[in-house]
C-alpha positions in Angstrom: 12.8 -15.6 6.8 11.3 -12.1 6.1 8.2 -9.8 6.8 7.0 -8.5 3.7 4.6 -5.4 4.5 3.3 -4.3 1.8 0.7 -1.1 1.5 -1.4 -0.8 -1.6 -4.2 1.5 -2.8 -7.5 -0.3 -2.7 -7.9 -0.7 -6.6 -5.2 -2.8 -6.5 -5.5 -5.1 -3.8 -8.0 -7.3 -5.7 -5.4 -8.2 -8.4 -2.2 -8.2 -5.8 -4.6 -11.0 -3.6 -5.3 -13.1 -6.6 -1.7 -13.4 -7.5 0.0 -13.7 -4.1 -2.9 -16.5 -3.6 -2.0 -18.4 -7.5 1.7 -18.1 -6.4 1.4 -19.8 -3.4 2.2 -16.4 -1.1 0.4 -16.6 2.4 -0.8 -13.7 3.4 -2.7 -11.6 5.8 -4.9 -8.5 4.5 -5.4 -5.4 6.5 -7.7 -2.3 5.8 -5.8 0.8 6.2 -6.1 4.5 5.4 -3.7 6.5 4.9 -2.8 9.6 5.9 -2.0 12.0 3.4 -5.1 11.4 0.8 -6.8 10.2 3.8 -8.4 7.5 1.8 -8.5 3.4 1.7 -5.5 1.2 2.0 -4.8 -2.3 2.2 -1.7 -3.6 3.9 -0.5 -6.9 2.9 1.2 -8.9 5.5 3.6 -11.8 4.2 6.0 -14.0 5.7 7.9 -15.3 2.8 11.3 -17.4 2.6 14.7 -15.6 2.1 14.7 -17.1 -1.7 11.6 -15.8 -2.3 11.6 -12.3 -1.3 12.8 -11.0 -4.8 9.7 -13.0 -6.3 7.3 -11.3 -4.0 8.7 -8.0 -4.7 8.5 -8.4 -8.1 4.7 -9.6 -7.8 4.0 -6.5 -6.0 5.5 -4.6 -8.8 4.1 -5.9 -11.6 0.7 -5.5 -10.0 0.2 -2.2 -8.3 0.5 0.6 -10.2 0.6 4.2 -10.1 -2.0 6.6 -11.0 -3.0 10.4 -11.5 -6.1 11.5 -8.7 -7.2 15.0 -8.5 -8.1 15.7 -4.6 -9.2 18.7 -2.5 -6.4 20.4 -0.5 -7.2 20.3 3.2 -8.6 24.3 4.9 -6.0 25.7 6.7 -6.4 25.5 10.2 -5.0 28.9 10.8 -5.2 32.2 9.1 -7.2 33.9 7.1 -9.9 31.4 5.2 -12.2 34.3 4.3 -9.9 33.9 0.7 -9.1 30.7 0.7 -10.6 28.7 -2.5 -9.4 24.9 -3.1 -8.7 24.4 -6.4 -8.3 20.6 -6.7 -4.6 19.4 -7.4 -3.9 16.5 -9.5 -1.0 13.9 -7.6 0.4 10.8 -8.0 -0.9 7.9 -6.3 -0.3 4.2 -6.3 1.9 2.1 -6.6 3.2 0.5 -3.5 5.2 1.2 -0.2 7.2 -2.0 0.6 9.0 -2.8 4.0 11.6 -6.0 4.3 12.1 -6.7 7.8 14.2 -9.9 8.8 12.0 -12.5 11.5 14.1 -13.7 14.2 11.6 -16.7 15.0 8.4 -17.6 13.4 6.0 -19.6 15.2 2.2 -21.4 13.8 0.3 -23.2 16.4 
């Protein structure tokens, strides 16, 4: 058996939910933020069966994708700010961060 943790942006947890829940995945949903964009997650917890890990990956694959976002760079927190001007920056974002972790023991009461 194997954790399947699996962090999303928010505009996709929706869709990821409705197919984990039509392909029979249980799984737990978390609201995150993350801390680069600082902006909303969702982390997906799953314990799935060995033979079905590769399914689940693929789910979360086929879902989530990845997407261009302009943000705001953060002040500095040091130095001179009197000519500092943020110009917005355009970055990739999406997609999915995926950890596989094997479960010694798994218990449900």
């Amino acid at each position: 058996m194997k954790m399947v943790i699996a962090i999303v942006q928010d505009q996709d947890s929706q869709n990821l939910m409705s197919q984990l829940t039509k392909h029979d995945f249980r799984t737990t949903k978390l609201a995150t933020t993350g801390g680069f964009l600082r902006a909303g997650n969702t982390t997906f917890l799953t314990g799935v069966e060995d033979e079905r890990v590769q399914e689940l990956l693929s789910l979360i694959n086929n879902t989530c994708r990845n997407r261009d976002q302009l943000v705001s760079p953060v002040t500095p927190m040091s130095g001179n700010v009197d000519n500092y001007i943020p110009y917005p920056v355009e970055v990739e974002v999406g997609g999915a961060t995926v950890f596989v972790m094997p479960i010694e023991q798994f218990h449900q009461f």
